[in-house]
C-alpha positions as CSV (number, residue, x, y, z in Angstrom):
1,X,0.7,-19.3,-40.0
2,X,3.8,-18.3,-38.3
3,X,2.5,-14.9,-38.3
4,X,-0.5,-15.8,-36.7
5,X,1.2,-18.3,-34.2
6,X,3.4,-15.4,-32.7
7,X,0.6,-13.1,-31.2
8,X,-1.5,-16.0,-29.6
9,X,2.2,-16.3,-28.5
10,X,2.2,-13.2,-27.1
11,X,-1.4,-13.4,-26.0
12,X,-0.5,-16.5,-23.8
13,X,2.4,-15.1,-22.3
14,X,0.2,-11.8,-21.2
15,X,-2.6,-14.1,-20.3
16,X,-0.2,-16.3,-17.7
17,X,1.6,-12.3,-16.5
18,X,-1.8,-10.8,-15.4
19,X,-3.2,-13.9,-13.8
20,X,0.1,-15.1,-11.7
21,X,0.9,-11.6,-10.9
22,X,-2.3,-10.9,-9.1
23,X,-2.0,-14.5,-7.4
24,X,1.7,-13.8,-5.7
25,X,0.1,-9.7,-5.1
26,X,-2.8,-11.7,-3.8
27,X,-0.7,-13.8,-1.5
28,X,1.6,-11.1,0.0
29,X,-1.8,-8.7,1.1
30,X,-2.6,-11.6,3.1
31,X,0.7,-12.2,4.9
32,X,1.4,-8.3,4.7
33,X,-2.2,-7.8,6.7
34,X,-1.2,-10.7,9.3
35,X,2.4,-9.8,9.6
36,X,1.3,-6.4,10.0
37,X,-1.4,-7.1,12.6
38,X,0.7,-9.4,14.6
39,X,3.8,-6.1,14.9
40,X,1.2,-3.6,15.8
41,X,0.1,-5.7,18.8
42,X,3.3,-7.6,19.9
43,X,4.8,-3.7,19.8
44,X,1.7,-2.3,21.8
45,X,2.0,-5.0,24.4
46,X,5.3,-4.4,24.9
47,X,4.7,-0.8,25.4
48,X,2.2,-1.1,28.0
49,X,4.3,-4.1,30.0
50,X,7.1,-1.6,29.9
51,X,4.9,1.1,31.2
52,X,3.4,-0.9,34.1
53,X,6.5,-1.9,35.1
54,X,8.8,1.2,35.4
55,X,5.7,4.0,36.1
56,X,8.0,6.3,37.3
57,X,10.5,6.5,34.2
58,X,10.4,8.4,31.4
59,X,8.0,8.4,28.7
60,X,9.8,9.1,25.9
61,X,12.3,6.0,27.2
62,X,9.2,3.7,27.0
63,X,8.4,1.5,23.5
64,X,6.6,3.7,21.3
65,X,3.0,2.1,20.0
66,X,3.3,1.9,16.1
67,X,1.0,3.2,14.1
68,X,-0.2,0.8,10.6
69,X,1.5,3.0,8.0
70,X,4.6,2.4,9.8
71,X,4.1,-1.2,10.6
72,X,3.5,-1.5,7.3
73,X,6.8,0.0,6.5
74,X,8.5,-2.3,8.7
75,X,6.8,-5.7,7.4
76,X,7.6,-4.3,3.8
77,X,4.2,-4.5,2.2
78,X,2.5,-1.2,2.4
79,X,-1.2,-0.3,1.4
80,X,0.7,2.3,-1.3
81,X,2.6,-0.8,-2.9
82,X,-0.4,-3.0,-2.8
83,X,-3.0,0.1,-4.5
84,X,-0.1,0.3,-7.4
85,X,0.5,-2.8,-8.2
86,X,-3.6,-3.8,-7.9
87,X,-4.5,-1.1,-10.4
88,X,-1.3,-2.0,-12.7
89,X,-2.7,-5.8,-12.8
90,X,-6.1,-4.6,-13.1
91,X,-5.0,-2.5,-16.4
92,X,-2.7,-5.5,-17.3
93,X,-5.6,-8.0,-17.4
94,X,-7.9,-5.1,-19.6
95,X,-5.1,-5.4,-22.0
96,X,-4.7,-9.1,-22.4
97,X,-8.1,-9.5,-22.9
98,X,-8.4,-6.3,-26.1
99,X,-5.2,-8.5,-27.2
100,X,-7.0,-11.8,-27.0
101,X,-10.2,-10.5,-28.9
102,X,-8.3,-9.4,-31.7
103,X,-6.3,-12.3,-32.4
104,X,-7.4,-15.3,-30.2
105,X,-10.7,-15.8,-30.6
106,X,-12.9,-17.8,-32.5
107,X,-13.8,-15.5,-35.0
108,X,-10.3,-14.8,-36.2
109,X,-10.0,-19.1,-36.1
110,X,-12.9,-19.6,-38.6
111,X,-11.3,-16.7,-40.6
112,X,-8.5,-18.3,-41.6
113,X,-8.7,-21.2,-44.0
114,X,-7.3,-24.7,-42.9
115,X,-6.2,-23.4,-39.1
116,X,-8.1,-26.1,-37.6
117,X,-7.1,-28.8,-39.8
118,X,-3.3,-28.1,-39.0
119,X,-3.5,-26.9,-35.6
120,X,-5.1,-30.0,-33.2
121,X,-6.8,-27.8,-30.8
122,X,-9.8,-28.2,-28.8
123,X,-12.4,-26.0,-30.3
124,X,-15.2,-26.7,-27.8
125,X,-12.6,-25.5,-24.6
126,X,-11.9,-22.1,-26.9
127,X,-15.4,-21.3,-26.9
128,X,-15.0,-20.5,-22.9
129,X,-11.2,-19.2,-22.9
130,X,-12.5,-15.3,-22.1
131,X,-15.5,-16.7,-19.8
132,X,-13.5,-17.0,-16.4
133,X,-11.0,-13.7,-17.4
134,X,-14.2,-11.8,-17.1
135,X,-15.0,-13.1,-14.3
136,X,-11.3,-12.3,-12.9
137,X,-11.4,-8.5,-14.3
138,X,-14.8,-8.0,-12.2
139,X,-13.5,-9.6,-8.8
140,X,-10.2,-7.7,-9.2
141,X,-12.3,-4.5,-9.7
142,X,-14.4,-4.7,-7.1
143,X,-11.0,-6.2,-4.5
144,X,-9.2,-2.8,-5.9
145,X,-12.1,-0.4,-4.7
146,X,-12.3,-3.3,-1.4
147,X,-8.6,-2.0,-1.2
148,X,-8.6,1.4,-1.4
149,X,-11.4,1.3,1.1
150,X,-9.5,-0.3,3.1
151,X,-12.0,-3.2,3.5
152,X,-9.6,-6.4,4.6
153,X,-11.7,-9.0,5.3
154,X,-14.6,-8.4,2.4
155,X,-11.4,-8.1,-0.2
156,X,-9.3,-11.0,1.1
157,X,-12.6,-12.8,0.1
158,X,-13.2,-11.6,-3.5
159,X,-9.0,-11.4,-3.8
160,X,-9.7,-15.5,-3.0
161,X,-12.3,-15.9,-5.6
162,X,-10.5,-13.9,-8.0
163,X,-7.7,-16.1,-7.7
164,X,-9.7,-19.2,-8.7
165,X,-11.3,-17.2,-11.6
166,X,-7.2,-16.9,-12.6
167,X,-6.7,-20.5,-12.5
168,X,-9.9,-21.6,-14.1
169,X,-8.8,-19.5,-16.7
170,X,-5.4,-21.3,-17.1
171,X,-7.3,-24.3,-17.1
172,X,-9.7,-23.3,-20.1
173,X,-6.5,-22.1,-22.0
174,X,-4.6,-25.0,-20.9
175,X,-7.4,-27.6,-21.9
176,X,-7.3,-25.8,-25.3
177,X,-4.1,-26.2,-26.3
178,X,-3.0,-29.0,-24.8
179,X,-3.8,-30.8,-28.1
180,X,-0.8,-29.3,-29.7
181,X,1.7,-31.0,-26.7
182,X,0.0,-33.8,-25.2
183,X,2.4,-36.6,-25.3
184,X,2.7,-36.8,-21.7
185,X,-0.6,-37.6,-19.5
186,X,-2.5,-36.9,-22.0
187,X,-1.9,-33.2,-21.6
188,X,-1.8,-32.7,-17.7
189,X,2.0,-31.7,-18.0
190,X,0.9,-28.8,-20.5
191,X,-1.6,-27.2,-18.2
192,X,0.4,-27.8,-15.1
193,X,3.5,-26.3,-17.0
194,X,1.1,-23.4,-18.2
195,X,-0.3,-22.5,-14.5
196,X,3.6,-22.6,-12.8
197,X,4.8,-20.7,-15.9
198,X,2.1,-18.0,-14.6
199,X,3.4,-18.5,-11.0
200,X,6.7,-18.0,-12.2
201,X,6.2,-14.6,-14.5
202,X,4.1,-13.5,-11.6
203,X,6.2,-14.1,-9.0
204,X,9.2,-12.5,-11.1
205,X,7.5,-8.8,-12.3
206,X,6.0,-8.7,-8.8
207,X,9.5,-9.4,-7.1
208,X,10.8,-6.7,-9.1
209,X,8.4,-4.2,-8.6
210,X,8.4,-4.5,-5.1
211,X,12.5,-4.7,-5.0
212,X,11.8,-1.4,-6.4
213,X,9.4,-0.4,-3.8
214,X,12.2,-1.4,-1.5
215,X,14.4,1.3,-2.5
216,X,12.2,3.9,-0.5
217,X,11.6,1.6,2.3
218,X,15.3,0.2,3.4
219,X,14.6,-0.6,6.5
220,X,11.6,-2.7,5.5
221,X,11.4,-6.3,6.1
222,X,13.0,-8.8,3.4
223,X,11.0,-11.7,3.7
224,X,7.8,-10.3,1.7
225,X,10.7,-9.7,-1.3
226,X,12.3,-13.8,-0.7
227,X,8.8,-15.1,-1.0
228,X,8.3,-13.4,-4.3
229,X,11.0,-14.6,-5.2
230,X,11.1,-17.7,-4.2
231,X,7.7,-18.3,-6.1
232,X,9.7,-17.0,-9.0
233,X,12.3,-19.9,-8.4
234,X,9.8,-22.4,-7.7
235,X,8.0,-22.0,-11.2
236,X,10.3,-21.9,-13.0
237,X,12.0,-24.8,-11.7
238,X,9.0,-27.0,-12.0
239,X,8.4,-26.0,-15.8
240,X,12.0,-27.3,-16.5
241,X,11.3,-30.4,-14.8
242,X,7.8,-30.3,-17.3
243,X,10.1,-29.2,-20.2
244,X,11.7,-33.0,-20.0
245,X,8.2,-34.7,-20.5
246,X,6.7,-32.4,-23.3
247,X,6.7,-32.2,-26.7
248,X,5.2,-31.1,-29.7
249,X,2.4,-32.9,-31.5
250,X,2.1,-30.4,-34.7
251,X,2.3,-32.6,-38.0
252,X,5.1,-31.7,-39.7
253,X,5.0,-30.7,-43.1
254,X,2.0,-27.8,-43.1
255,X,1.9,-26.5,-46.4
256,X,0.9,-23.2,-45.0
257,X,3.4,-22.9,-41.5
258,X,6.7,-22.1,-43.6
259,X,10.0,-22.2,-42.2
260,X,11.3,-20.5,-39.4
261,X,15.0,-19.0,-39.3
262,X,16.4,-21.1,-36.6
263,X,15.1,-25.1,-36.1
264,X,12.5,-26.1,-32.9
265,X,15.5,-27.7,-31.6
266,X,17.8,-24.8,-31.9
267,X,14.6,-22.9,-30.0
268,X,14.3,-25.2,-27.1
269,X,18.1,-25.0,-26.8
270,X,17.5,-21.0,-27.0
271,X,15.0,-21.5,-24.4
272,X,16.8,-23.8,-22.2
273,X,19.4,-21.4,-21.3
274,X,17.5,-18.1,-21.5
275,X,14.2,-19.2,-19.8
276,X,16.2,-21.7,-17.2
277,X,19.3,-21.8,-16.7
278,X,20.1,-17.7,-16.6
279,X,16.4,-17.0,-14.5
280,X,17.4,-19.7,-12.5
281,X,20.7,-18.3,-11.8
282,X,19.7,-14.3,-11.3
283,X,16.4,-15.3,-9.5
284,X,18.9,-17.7,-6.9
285,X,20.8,-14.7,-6.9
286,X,18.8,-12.2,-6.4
287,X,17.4,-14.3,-3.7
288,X,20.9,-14.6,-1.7
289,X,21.0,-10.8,-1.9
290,X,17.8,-10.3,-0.3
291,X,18.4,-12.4,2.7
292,X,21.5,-10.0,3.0
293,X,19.3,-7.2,2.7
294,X,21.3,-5.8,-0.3
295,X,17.9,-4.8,-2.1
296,X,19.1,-2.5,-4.7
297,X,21.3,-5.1,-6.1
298,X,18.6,-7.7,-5.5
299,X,16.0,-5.5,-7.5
300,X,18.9,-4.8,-10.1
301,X,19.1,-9.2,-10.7
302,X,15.3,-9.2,-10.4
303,X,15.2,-6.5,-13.8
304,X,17.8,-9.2,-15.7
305,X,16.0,-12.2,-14.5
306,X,12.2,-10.7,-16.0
307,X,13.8,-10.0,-19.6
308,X,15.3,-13.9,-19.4
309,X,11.5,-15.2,-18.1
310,X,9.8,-13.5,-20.6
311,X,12.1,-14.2,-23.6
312,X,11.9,-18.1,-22.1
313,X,8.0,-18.0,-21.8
314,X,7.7,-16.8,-25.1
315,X,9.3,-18.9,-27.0
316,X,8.0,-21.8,-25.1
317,X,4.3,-21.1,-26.2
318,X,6.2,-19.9,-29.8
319,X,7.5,-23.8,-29.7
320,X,3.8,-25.3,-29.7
321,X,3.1,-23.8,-32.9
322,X,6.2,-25.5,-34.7
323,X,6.5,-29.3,-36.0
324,X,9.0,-31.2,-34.0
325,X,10.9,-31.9,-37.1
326,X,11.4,-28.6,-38.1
C-alpha cells in the first residue's frame, strides 16, 4: 500500500499548492488594484495642487501624473506578474486534477482489494473530492480571460467565488481523510491543518515567484512581497501548533502496508525540522530582508524555504498513511 499511499501523497500536496496559491495571487490583485488606484490619484492631485499654486513655474519642475503601468511598478504588483502567475495556477490546477483521476479516485479505491478495510476513510465525502476543483478550474478560467481584459471589478468577483470553490475543495478532501487522524475534535484539526498548509505552500511559491518578479522591478514597493510572506509564516506556524494535537489513527499491523525504511516517529521528527523549524527560519528571514528591501537575497531564502515546505507537506500527508506504531 505504500506505493499507493505516496501519490495520493503527492496528489494532496498539489491539490493544497494550486488552491492556496491562487488564494494569496487572489489576495494581492485586490490590494495591488487598490494600492494602485489610491497612487495614481494621490500623485495626480498632487500634480494639479502644485500646478495651481506656482502657474508661473516650470512644467517640467511640477509632479508628473503617473500612468497605471508605472504605478503598478511602484506598488509592486503589475498586471504582467498577475497574467503569469494566473495562467501558471490555472495550468497547476489542470495538472492536479489529471493527477488525482489517475490515482485518487474512486475507481482506483474499489480496484484494490482490502483498501477500505485498512484505510478508515470517508467514502461518501470521496465521491465529491473533484466536484468543487471543477468548479475552481472554470472560475479561474473565466477570472484569467476577466484579467487579461482588464475587467477589475467583474474578475475580483469570480476571483472571490473561485476562492470559496478552493476552500470547499479543502473541505471535501479534508472531510475525507480526516478519518485517518481524527483524535483531536473529531477531525477539525485535520481539515484546519490541511487548509493553512495550502495557505502556507501558497503563500511560499507565490512569495518566491514574485521575489523573482522583483528582480526587474527594484524600485517596486516591498509590502506586496512581506504579505506573501507573511501568509507563508502564518501557515506554517499554525500547522505546527496543529501538529501537537494530531495523530494517526491507521491500525497498526496491515498485512498489506509493509514497512517503511525509517519509523513514523523518525518521519515526524524528519518533518519537524524540515517542514518547521528551517521554513520557519528562511521564511522569518526572508521576511527581515524584504522590509530592508534586499529582494534578491529575500527571493534567494524564499527558493530554500519552498524545497523545506514542500519536503515538510509531503511527508506530513505521507504520515497519515502510516500506523503510529510503526
Amino acid at each position: 500500500m505504500l506505493a499507493l499511499a505516496l501519490p495520493l501523497s503527492f496528489f494532496l500536496v498539489m491539490l493544497e499548492t494550486a488552491l492556496g496559491s491562487f488564494i494569496v495571487l487572489f489576495l494581492l490583485d485586490v490590494y495591488g488594484s487598490i494600492k494602485t488606484t489610491q497612487l495614481i490619484a494621490a500623485t495626480n492631485a498632487k500634480a494639479v495642487t502644485t500646478e495651481s499654486a506656482s502657474a508661473d513655474e516650470e512644467a517640467a519642475e511640477s509632479p508628473k501624473t503617473l500612468s497605471a503601468a508605472q504605478a503598478e511598478k511602484r506598488v509592486g504588483v503589475t498586471r504582467g506578474f498577475l497574467v503569469f502567475q494566473g495562467l501558471l495556477y490555472l495550468l497547476l490546477a489542470l495538472l492536479t486534477f489529471w493527477f488525482g483521476s489517475v490515482f485518487a479516485t474512486t475507481a482506483v479505491f474499489d480496484g484494490v482489494k482490502g483498501f477500505y478495510q485498512q484505510y478508515p476513510l470517508d467514502r461518501p465525502w470521496l465521491a465529491y473530492q473533484f466536484t468543487p476543483l471543477l468548479i475552481f478550474m472554470g472560475l479561474l478560467l473565466v477570472y484569467n480571460v476577466l484579467l487579461w481584459l482588464n475587467r477589475r471589478l467583474t474578475r475580483w468577483v469570480v476571483g472571490g467565488l473561485a476562492c470559496l470553490a478552493g476552500l470547499a475543495e479543502l473541505l471535501v478532501i479534508g472531510m475525507a481523510y480526516r478519518p485517518l487522524a481524527s483524535e483531536s475534535l473529531g477531525g477539525a484539526l485535520t481539515i484546519a491543518s490541511i487548509i493553512v498548509g495550502a495557505l502556507a505552500l501558497g503563500g511560499v511559491l507565490t512569495a518566491m515567484l514574485l521575489g523573482h518578479w522583483y528582480l526587474n522591478t527594484p524600485t517596486a514597493s516591498g509590502k506586496p512581497l512581506e504579505f506573501a510572506t507573511l501568509v507563508m509564516l502564518v501557515g506554517v506556524a499554525l500547522e505546527l501548533i496543529f501538529s501537537f494535537f494530531i495523530h494517526s489513527t491507521v491500525p497498526a499491523g496491515l498485512p498489506q502496508l509493509g514497512t517503511p525504511p525509517i519509523s513514523a516517529n523518525g518521519l515526524d521528527v524528519i518533518r519537524f525540522i524540515f517542514g518547521f523549524v528551517f521554513t520557519l527560519g528562511l521564511g522569518a528571514l526572508a521576511y527581515r530582508l524584504t522590509r530592508g528591501r534586499s529582494f534578491q537575497s529575500a527571493t534567494g531564502m524564499l527558493y530554500l524555504a519552498v524545497a523545506f515546505a514542500f519536503t515538510g507537506e509531503i511527508m506530513a500527508r505521507g504520515l497519515f498513511f502510516l500506523p503510529p506504531t510503526l
